[in-house]
VOPAGU-2260 file (C-alpha; in pm, 1 decimal, decimal comma):
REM VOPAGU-2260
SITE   aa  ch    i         X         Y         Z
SITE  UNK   A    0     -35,8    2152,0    2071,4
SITE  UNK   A    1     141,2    2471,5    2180,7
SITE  UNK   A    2     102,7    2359,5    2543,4
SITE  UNK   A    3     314,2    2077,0    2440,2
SITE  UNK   A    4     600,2    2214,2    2289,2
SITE  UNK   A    5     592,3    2511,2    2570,0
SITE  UNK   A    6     657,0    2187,2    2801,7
SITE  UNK   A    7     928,4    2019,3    2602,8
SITE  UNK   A    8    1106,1    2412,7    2530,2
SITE  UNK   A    9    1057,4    2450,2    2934,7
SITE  UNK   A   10    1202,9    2129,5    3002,4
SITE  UNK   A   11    1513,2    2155,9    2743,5
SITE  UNK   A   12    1615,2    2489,1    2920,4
SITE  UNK   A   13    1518,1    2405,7    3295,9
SITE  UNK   A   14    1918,7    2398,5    3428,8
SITE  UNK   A   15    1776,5    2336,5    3787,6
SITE  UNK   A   16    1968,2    2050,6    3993,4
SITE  UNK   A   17    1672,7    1857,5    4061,0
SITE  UNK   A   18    1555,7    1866,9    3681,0
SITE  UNK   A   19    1860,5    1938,3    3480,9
SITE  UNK   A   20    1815,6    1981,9    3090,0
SITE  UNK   A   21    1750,1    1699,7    2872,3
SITE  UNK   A   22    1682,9    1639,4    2503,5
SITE  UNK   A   23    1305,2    1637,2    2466,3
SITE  UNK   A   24    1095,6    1445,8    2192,1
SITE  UNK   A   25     745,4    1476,2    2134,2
SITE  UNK   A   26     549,1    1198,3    1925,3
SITE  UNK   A   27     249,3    1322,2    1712,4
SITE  UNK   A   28      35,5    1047,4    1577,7
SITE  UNK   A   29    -289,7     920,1    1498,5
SITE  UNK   A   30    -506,0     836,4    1149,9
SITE  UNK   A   31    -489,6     979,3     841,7
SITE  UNK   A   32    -645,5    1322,8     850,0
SITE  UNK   A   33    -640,7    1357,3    1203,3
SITE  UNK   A   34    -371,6    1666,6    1181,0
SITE  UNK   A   35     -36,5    1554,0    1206,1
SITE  UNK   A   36     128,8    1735,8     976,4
SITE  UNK   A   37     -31,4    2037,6    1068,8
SITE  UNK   A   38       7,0    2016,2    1452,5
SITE  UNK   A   39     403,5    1893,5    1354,6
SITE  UNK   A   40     376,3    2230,0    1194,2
SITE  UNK   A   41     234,0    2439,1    1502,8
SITE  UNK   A   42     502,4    2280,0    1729,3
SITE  UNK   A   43     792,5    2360,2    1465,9
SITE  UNK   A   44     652,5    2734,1    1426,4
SITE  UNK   A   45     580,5    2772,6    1788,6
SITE  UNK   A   46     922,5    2665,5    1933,4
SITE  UNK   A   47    1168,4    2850,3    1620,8
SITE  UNK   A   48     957,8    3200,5    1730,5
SITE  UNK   A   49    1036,7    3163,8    2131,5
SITE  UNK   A   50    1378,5    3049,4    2103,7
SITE  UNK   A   51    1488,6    3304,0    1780,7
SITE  UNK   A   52    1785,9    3495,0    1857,6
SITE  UNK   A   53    1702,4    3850,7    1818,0
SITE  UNK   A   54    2025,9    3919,7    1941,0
SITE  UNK   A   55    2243,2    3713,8    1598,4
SITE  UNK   A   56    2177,1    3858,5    1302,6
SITE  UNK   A   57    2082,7    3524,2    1171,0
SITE  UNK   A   58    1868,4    3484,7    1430,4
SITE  UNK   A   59    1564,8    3499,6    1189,0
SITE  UNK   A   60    1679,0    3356,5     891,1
SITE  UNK   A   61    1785,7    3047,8    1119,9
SITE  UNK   A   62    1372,5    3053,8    1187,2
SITE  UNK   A   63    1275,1    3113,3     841,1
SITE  UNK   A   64    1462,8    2842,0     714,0
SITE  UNK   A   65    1374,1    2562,0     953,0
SITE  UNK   A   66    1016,9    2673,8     850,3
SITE  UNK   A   67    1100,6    2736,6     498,1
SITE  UNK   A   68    1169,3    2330,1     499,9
SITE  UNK   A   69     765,3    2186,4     460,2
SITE  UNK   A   70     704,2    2327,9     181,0
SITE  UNK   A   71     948,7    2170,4      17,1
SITE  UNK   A   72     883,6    1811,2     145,3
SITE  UNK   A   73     537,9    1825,0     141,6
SITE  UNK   A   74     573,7    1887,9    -265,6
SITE  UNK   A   75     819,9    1587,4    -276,5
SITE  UNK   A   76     622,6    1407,2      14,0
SITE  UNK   A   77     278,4    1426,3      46,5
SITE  UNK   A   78     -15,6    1303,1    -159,8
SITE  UNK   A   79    -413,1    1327,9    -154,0
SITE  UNK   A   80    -554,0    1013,8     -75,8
SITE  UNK   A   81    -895,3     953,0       3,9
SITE  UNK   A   82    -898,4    1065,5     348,8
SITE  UNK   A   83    -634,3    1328,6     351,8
SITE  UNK   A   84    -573,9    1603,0      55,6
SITE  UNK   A   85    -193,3    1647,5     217,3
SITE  UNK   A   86     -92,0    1353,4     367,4
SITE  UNK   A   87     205,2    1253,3     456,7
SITE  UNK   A   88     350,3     948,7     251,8
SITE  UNK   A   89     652,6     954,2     458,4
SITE  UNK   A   90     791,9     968,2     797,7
SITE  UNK   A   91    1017,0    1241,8     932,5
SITE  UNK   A   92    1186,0    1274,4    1233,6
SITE  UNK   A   93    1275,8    1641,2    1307,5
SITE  UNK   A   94    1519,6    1759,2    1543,0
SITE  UNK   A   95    1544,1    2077,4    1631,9
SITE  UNK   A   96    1877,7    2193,5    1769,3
SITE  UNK   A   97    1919,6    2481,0    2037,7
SITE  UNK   A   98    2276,6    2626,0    2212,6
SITE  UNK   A   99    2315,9    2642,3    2607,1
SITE  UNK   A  100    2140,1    2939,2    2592,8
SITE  UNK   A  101    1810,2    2783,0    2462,2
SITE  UNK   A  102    1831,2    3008,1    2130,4
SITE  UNK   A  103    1749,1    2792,3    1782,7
SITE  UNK   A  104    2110,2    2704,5    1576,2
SITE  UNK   A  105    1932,6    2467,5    1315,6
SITE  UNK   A  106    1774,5    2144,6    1274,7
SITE  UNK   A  107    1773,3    1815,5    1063,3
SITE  UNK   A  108    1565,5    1636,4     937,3
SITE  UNK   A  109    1521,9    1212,8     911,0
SITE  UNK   A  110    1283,4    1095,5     659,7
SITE  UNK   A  111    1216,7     721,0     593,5
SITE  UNK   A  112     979,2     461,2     437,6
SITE  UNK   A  113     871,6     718,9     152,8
SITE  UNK   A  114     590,1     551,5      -8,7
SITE  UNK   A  115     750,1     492,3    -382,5
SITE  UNK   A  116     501,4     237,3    -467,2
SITE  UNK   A  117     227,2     534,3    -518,9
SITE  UNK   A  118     463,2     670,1    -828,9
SITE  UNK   A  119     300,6     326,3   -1032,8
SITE  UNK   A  120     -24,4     262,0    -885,3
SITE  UNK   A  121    -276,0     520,4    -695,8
SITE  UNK   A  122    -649,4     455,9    -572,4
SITE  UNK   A  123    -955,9     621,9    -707,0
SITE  UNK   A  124    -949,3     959,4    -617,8
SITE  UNK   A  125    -648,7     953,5    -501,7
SITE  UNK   A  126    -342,6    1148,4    -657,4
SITE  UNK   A  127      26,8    1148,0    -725,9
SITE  UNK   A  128     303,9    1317,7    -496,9
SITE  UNK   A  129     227,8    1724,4    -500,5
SITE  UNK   A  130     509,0    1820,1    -708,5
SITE  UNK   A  131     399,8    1676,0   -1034,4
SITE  UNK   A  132      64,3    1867,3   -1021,5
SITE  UNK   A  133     205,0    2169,3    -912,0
SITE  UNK   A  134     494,3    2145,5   -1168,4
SITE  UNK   A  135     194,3    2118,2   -1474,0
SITE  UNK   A  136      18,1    2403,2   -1317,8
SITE  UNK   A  137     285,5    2643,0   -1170,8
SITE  UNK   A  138     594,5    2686,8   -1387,7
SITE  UNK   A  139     621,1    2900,5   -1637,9
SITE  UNK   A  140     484,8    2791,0   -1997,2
SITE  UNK   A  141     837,5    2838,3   -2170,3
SITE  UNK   A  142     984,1    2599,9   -1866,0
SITE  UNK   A  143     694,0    2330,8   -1927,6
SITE  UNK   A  144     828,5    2321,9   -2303,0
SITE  UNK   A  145    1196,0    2329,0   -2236,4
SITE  UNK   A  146    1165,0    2007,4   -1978,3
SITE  UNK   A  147     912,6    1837,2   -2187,1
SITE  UNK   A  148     648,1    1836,8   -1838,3
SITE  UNK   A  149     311,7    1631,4   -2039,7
SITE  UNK   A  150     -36,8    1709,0   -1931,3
SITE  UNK   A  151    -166,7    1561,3   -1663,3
SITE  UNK   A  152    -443,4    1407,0   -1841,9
SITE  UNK   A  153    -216,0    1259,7   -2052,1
SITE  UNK   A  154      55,0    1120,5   -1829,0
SITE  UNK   A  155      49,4     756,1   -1758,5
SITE  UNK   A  156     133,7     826,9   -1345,1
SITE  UNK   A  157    -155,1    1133,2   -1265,7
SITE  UNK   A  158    -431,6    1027,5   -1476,4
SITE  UNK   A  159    -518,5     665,4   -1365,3
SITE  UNK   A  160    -711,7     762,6   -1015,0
SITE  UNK   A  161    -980,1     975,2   -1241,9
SITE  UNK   A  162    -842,9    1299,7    -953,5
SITE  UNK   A  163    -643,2    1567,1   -1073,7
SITE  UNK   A  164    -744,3    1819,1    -793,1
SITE  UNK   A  165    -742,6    1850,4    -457,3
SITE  UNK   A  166   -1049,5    1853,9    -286,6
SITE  UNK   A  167    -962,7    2132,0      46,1
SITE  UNK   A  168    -910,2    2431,6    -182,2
SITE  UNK   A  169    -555,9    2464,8    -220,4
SITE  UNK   A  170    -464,2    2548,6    -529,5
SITE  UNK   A  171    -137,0    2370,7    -719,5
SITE  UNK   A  172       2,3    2694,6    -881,5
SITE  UNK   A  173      27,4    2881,9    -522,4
SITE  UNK   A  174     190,8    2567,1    -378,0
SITE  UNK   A  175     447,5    2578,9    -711,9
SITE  UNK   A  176     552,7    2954,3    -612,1
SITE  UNK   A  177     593,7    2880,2    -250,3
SITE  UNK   A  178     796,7    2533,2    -313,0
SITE  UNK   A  179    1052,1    2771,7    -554,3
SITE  UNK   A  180    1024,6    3019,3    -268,1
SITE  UNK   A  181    1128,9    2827,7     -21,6
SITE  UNK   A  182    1388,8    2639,3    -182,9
SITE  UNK   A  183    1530,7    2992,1    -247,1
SITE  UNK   A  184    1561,0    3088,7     144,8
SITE  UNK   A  185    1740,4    2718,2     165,3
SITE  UNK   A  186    2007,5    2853,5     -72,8
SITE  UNK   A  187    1932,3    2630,1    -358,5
SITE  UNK   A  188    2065,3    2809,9    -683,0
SITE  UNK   A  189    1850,3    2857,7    -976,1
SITE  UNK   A  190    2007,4    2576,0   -1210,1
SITE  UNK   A  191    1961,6    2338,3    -935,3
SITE  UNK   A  192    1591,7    2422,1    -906,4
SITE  UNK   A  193    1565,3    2365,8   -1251,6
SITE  UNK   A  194    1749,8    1979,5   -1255,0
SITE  UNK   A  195    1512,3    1871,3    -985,5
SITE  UNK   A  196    1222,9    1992,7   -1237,0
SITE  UNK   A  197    1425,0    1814,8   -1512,4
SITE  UNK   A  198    1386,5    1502,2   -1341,2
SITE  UNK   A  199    1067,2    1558,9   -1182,9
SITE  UNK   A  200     951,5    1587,2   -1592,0
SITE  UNK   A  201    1129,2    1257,3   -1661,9
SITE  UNK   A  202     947,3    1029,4   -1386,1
SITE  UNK   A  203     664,2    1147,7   -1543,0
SITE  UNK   A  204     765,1    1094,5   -1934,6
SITE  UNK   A  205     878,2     760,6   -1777,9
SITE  UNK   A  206     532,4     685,2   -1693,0
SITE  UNK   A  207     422,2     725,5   -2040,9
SITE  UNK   A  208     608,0     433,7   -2185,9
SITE  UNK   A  209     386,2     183,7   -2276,6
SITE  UNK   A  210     518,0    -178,0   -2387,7
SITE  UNK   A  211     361,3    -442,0   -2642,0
SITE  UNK   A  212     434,3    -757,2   -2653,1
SITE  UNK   A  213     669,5    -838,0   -2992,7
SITE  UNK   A  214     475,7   -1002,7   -3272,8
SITE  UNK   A  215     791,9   -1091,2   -3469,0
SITE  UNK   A  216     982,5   -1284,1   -3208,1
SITE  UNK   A  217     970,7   -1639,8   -3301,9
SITE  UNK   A  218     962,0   -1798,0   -2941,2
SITE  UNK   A  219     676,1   -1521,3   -2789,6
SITE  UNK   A  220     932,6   -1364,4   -2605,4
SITE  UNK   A  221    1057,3   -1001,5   -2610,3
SITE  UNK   A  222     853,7    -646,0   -2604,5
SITE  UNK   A  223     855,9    -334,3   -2785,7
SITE  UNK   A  224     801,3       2,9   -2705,9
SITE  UNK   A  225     400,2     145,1   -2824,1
SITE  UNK   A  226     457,0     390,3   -3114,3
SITE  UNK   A  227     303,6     660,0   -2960,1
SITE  UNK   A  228     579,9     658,9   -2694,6
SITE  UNK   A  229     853,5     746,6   -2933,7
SITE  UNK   A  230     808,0    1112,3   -2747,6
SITE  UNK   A  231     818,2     990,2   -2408,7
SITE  UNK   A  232    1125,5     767,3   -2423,2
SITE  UNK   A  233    1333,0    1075,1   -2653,7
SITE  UNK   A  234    1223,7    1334,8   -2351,5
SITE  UNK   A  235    1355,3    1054,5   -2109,1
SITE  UNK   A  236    1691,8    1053,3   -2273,5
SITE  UNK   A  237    1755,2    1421,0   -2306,7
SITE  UNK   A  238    1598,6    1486,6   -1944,3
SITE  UNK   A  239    1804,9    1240,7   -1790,6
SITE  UNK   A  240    2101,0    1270,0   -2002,7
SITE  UNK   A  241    2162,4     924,5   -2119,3
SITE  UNK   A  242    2094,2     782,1   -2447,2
SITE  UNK   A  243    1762,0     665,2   -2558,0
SITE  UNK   A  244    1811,3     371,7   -2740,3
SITE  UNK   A  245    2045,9     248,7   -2420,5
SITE  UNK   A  246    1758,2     315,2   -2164,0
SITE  UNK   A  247    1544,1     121,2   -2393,7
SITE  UNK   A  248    1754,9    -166,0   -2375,7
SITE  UNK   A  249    1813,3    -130,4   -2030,7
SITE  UNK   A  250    1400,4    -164,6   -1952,4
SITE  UNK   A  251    1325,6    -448,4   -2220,4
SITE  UNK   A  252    1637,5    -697,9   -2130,8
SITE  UNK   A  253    1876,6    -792,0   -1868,3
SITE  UNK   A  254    2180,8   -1023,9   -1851,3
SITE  UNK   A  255    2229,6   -1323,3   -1652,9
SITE  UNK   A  256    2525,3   -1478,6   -1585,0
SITE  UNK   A  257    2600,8   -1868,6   -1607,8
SITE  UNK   A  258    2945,8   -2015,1   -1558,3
SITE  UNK   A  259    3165,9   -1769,1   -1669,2
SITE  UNK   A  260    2946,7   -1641,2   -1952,3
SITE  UNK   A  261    2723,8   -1373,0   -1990,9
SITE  UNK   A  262    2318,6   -1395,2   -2178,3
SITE  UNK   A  263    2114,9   -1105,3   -2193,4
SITE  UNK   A  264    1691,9   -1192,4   -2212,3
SITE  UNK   A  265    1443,8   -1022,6   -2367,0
SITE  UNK   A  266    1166,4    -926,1   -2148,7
SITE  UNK   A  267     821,1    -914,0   -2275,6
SITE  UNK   A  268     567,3    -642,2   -2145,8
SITE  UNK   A  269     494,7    -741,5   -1838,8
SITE  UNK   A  270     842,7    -763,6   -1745,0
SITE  UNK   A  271     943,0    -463,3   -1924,6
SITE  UNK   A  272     665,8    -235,5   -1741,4
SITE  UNK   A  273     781,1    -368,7   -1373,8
SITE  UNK   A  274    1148,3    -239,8   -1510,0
SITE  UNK   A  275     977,9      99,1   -1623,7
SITE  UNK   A  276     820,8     131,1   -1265,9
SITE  UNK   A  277    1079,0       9,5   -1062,2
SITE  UNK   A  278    1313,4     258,3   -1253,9
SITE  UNK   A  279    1085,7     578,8   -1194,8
SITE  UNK   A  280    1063,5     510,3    -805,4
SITE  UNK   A  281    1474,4     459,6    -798,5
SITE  UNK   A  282    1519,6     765,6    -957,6
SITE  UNK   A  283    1208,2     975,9    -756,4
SITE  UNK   A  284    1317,3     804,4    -418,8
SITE  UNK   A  285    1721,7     905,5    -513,5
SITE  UNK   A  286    1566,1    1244,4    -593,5
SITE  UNK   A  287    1356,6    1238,9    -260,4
SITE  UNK   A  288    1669,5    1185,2     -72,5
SITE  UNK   A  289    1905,1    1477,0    -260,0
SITE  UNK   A  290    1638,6    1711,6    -129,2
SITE  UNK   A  291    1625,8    1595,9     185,4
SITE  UNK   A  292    2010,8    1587,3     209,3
SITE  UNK   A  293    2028,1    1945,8      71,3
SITE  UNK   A  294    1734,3    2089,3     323,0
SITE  UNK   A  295    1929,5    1973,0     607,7
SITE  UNK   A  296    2315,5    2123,6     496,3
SITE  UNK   A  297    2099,0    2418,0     465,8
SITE  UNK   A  298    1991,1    2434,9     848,0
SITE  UNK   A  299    2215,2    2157,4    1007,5
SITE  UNK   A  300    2471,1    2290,3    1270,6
SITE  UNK   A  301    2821,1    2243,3    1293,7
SITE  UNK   A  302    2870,7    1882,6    1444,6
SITE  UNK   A  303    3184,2    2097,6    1671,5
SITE  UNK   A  304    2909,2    2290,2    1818,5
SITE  UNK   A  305    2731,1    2176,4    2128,2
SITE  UNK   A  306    2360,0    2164,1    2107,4
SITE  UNK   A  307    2027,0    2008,8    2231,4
SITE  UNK   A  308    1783,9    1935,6    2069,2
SITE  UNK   A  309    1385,7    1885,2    2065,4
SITE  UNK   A  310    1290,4    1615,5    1822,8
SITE  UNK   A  311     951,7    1570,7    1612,8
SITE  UNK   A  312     831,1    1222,1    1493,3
SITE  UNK   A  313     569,6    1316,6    1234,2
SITE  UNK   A  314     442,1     954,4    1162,4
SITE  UNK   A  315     240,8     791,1     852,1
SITE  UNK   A  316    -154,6     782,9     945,2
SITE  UNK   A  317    -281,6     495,2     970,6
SITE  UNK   A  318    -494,4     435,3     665,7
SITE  UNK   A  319    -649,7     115,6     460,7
SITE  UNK   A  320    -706,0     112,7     127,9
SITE  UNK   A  321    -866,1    -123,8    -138,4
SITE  UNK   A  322    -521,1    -265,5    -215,9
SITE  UNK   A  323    -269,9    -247,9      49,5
SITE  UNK   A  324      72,8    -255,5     -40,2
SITE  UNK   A  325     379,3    -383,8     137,7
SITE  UNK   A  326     460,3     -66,9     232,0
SITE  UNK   A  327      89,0      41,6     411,5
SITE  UNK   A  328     152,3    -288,7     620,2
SITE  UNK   A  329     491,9    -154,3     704,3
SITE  UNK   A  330     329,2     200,9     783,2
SITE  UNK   A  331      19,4      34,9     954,5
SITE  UNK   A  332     189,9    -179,0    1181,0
SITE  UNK   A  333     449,6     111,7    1317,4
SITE  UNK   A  334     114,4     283,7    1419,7
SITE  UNK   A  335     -21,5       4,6    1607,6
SITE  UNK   A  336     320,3     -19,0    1767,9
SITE  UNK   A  337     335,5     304,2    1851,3
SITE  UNK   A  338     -10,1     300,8    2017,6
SITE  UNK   A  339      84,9       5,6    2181,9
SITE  UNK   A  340     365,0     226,6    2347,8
SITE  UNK   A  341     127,7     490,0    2408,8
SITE  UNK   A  342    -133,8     225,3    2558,6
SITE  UNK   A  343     184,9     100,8    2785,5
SITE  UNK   A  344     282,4     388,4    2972,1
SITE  UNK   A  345      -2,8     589,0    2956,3
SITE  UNK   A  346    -286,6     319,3    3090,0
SITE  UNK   A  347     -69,4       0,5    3156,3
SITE  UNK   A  348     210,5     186,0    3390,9
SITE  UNK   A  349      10,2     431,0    3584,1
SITE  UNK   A  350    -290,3     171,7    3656,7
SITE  UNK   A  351     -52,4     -46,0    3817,4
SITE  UNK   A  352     105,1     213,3    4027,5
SITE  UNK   A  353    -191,3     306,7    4156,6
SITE  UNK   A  354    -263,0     -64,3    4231,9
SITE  UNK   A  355     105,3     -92,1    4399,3
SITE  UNK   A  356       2,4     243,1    4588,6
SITE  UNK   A  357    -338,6     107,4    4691,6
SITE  UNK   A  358    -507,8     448,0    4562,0
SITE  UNK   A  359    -894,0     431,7    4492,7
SITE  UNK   A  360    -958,4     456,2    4190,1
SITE  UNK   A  361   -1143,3     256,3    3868,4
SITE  UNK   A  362   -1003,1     143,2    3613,6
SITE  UNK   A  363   -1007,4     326,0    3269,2
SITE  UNK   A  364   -1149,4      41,8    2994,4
SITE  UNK   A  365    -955,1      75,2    2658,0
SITE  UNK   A  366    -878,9     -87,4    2343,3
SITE  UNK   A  367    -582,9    -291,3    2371,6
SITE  UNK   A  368    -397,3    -384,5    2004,3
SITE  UNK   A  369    -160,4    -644,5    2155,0
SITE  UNK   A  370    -362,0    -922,5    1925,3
SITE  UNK   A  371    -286,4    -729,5    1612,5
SITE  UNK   A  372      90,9    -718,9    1701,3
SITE  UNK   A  373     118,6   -1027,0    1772,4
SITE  UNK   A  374    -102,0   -1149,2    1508,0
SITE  UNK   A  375     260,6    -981,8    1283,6
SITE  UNK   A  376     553,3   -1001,7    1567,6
SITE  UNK   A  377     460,6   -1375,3    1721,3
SITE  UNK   A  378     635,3   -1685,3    1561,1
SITE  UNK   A  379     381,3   -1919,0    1405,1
């Protein structure tokens, strides 16, 4: 892993004529578990300590920051699943940004295809994203009344996959204190820590909303909102600052237009719990983004100042679970493209120069996934 980024540091600096520096991008990939976000890790830690400018004074708060940056999407980001107690459940492309002296200036950071569905609906043994177990366990008990956090045994998103903990012996309230840490050394002010809580709190009240079908509508349609959610959809409201009664309307109808006239439909509980879902993974996956968006104006350069850069690609593993969603085909089938590509020009290329070069040699027998892509890619 080091070895690697020593090559693609080397290679980003070599100013020789025959060479010449160029951008440099190193792909880490492979199945869930395997280490990805760990070696991404090694490769980001490895390459902001040789290039830190010891000679700026923000030399090493440049470092610290780029660094300072996983904590804070792996609480957002990652999730145990069966396979992995920190993987990944999004992509991120990482580009680290160096001056013409080969010294670090900043980075920033691309993140994409962050796996929402996961806020409604997680395997056995699986769990939620990190922050809302390290939120329960890690802030301070006067916070946990003030944003109205439930228990996790209680709440309708963390207590469905019968797996609370995780399973490698990291422990939630540590995680909490270095997440707030870190967010810290990105410049992120105290009252904006506390809004991303805030709403953090409110995904998870959201979950708690439980619809029944309305007995006193005459045509069966319509749903109502489970007694024992009166607390849930009041903590929604104040954490989210609109009014209670209108987000209740907003998840049990909607208005369709015909001619030039307006209805509005009652939805019954089925209907009304898609709304409830798909309105907790808008506002997590508009939350997801705000963080991401804030990490990088913390370490981004100035676009007026020339740079290079050495990018990342920390891809989803590949992973396949009882019920696969639309969005683990989507993460699947980049990894089977992406070994395809590695397949390509690692076997494919360099057999047939050898062949073209007559060189003696025997062939190297390997999987080849072509079937599966095409199986997706091919017209019918």
């Amino acid at each position: 892993v080091f070895a690697t980024g020593d090559a693609a540091y080397r290679s980003l600096v070599d100013t020789s004529e025959a060479a010449g520096a160029k951008n440099q991008s190193i792909l880490v990939s492979g199945e869930s578990g395997a280490g990805k976000t760990e070696s991404t890790k090694f490769i980001m830690q490895y390459l902001a300590t040789v290039a830190k400018d010891d000679k700026e004074k923000d030399g090493q708060k440049i470092a610290d920051m780029v660094l300072q940056s996983n904590p804070i999407l792996e609480a957002f980001g990652n999730a145990r699943t069966t396979r992995n107690d920190n993987s990944s459940r999004f992509g991120k492309f990482i580009e680290m940004q160096f001056n013409a002296r080969g010294m670090l200036v900043g980075a920033r950071i691309v993140t994409y295809l962050l796996e929402k569905v996961r806020l409604a609906k997680q395997g056995i043994g699986e769990r939620n994203f990190h922050v809302f177990y390290q939120l329960v366990r890690g802030a301070p008990e006067e916070k946990i009344q003030e944003w109205r956090v439930p228990e996790l045994d209680q709440c309708g998103i963390t207590n469905q996959s019968e797996c609370l903990d995780r399973q490698d012996g990291v422990d939630d309230d540590d995680q909490y204190q270095r997440m707030w840490k870190a967010m810290e050394t990105m410049g992120f002010p105290d009252e904006e820590k506390e809004q991303l809580m805030r709403v953090v709190s409110a995904v998870m009240n959201l979950g708690n909303l439980v619809f029944l079908p309305d007995e006193n509508s005459a045509n069966e349609e319509g749903s109502v909102l489970d007694a024992d959610s009166a607390a849930a959809i009041e903590a929604c409201g104040e954490l989210l600052r609109v009014d209670k009664d209108a987000l209740l309307t907003a998840l049990t109808t909607r208005k369709i237009k015909a001619g030039l006239e307006w209805f509005t439909k009652r939805l019954n509980d089925s209907e009304a719990s898609d709304a409830r879902d798909a309105l907790a993974k808008a506002v997590y996956s508009r939350m997801f983004d705000y963080v991401v968006k804030r990490v990088n104006e913390s370490i981004q350069v100035s676009s007026r100042v020339k740079t290079n850069f050495i990018g990342v690609l920390d891809i989803f593993g590949f992973e396949v679970f009882q019920s696969n969603s639309f969005e683990q085909l989507c993460i699947n089938y980049a990894n089977e493209t992406l070994q395809q590509q590695f397949n390509q020009f690692v076997f494919k290329l360099e057999q047939r120069e050898y062949e073209k070069e007559k060189i003696k040699w025997s062939f190297i027998d390997f999987p080849d996934n072509q079937k599966c892509l095409d199986l997706i890619e091919a017209k019918p």
